[in-house]
N, C-alpha and C positions, 0 to 999 in steps of 0.2 A: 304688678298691680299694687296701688296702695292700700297699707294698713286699713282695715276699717275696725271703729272700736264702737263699745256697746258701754252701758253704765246700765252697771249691774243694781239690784234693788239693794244687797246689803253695802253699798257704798254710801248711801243716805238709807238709811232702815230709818222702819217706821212712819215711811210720807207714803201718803194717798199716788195711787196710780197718775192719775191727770198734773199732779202735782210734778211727778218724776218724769213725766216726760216733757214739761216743760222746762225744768232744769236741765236734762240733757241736750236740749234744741238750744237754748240759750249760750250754752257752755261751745257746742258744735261737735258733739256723739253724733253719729249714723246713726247708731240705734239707739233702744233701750232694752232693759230686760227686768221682767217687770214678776211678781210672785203672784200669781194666778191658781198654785195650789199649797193654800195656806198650812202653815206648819201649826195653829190651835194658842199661839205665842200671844198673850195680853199685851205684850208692846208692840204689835204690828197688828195693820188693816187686815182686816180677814176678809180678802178679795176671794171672791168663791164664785167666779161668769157664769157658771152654769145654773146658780141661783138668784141671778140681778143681773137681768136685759136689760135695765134702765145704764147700769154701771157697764158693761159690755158695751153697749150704745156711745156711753159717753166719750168712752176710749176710744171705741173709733172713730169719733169723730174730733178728738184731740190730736189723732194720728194723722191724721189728714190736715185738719187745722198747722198742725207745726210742721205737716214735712217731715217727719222720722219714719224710723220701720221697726215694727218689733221683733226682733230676733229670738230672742225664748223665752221661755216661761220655766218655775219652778214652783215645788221642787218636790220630786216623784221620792219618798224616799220609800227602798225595802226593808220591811220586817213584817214580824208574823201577825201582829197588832192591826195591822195596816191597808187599807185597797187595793188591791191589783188589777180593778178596773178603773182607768183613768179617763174613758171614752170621752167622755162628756165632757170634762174642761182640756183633751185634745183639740177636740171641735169645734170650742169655743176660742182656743188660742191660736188653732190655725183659722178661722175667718179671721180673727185681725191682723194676720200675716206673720205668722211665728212658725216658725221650719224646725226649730231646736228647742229642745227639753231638756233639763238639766236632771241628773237622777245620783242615789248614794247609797251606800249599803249599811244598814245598821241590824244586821243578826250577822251572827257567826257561823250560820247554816246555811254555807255556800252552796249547799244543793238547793236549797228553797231560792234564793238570790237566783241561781240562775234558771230556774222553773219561772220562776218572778216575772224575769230579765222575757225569757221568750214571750211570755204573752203581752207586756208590756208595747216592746218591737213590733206586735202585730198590730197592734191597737193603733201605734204612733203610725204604721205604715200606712194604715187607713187612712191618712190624712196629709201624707207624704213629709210625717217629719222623722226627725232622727234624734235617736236619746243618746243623751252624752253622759257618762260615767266617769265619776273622778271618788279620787281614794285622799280625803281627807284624813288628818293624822288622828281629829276626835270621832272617825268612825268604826267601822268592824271591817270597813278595804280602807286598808294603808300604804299597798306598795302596788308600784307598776306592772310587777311578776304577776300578782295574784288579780290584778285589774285583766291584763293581756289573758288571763287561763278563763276568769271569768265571759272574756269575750269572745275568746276562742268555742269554749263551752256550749252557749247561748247560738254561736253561728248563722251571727243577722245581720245582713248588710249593714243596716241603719242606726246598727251601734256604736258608737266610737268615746274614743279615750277622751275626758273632760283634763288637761292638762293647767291645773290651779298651780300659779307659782311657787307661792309658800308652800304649798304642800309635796311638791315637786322637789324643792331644798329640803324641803324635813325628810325626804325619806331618800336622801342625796342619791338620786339620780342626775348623772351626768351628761354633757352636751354628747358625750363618747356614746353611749349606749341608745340613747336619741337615734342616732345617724343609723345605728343599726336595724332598726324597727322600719318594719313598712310605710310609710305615712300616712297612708290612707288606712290605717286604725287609726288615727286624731283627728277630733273636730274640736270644740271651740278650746280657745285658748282663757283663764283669770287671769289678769295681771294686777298685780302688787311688789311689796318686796319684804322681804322679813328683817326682821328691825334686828339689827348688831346687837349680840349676848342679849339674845331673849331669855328671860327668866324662865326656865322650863319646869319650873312648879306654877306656870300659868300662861301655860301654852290656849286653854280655852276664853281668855281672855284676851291676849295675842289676838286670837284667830278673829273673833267678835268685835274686840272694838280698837284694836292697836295696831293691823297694820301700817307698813311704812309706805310712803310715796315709791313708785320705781325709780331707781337709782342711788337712793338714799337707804338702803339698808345693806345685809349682806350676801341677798343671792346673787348668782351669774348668771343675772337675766340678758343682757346681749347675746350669750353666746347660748344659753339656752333655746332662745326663742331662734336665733339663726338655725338650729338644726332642727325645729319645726314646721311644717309645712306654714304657708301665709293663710293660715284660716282666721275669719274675724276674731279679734282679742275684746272682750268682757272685763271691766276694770270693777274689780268687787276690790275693793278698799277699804275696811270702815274702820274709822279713826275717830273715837268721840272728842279727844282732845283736840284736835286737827277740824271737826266740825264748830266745837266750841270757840276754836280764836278765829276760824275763815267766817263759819257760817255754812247755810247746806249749798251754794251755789258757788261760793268761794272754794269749797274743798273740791266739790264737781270738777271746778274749773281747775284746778291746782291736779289732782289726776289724771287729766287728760292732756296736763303740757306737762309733764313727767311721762307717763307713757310715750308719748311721741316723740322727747327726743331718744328716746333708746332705740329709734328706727332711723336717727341721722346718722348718716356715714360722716366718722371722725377724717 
């Protein structure tokens, strides 16, 4: 089956929903993936469906309009501060056809994360989607060990492993240990690439606004993503200098023909 990719919302951050998916349709993403549970960020729309029918409405009728599909919504993060009832903008991201949630852990109290984690799952099941869990390096899950304990933990179908690239190189996991894992712990795939001798006194800047196209940096993303199952790949990208000399349709477009040939056989 071929690849199908998604365009992730932090690959153009800060544009209007309607906005992004017709960038993605233009470009030629399957999907999009759009942030429907706002993180409180003054440089980003604060989409919230569950409080604007008008805005819910509009989307799906953009969805339709363009012929795309939305694949997931974001972004569930844990800590103690925080909701762990997500109901209501489930229900609203699955009627516009969104299966997958993206989710993250930010306390260090993995017992509470995985209390979190179970009721969470229940909620997503209600509506038949699945939450994806990845362990970025600026969070409180950094490693695949402690991602797999955490899922093991929780013991929900409908949980699986979010496998983000850069973060996948940052905490050098190999194609070798990949092979070994079940595959059916991983659902979606981020793709990017991490830019050669990253300053790592500004790894959250990196992550934010500098990563690299794929193939142009320094993970082993071919042979990574080869010992991944072919679950659809999410191109979270965000590169403000890279937007600054394309533009946001140009860089769109520039990530998803980088992506795609890291799927042509040499």
């Amino acid at each position: 089956m071929a690849v199908q990719f998604s365009l992730a919302y932090l690959t153009i951050p800060g544009i209007e929903p309607i906005e992004q998916i017709k960038v993605a349709k233009k470009a030629g993403y399957d999907f999009v993936s759009l942030r429907t549970i706002p993180m409180g960020l003054s440089s980003e729309p604060q989409v919230c469906l569950e409080k604007d029918a008008v805005l819910h409405k509009a989307i799906q009728q953009a969805l339709k309009e363009y012929e795309i599909s939305l694949l997931d919504i974001e972004l569930v993060r844990i800590r103690e501060d925080l909701p762990t009832d997500y109901r209501c903008a489930f229900e609203k991201g699955a009627e516009l056809g969104a299966t997958q949630i993206l989710s993250s852990v930010w306390t260090n109290d993995y017992s509470y994360a995985i209390d979190s984690y179970g009721k969470i799952c229940e909620q997503a099941a209600q509506y038949g989607m699945t939450v994806n869990l990845e362990f970025p390096i600026v969070s409180c899950l950094t490693t695949l060990q402690d991602t797999i304990m955490i899922q093991d933990k929780v013991n929900a179908s409908n949980l699986k492993i979010l496998m983000d690239m850069i973060y996948v190189h940052w905490a050098g996991v190999t194609p070798e240990e990949i092979k070994k894992i079940d595959p059916n712990r991983f659902g979606l795939i981020h793709l990017c690439d991490c830019p050669k001798n990253p300053d790592k006194t500004q790894i959250v800047e990196v992550v934010r606004e500098g990563r690299a196209y794929c193939g142009e940096g320094e993970a082993n993303l071919k042979e990574l993503l080869k010992a991944l199952p072919n679950n659809p790949c999410s191109i979270e990208l965000p590169n403000t200098k890279r937007i600054l000399e394309l533009g946001v349709q140009g860089h769109a477009n520039r990530c998803l023909q980088t992506a795609k040939a890291l799927f042509v056989d040499e």
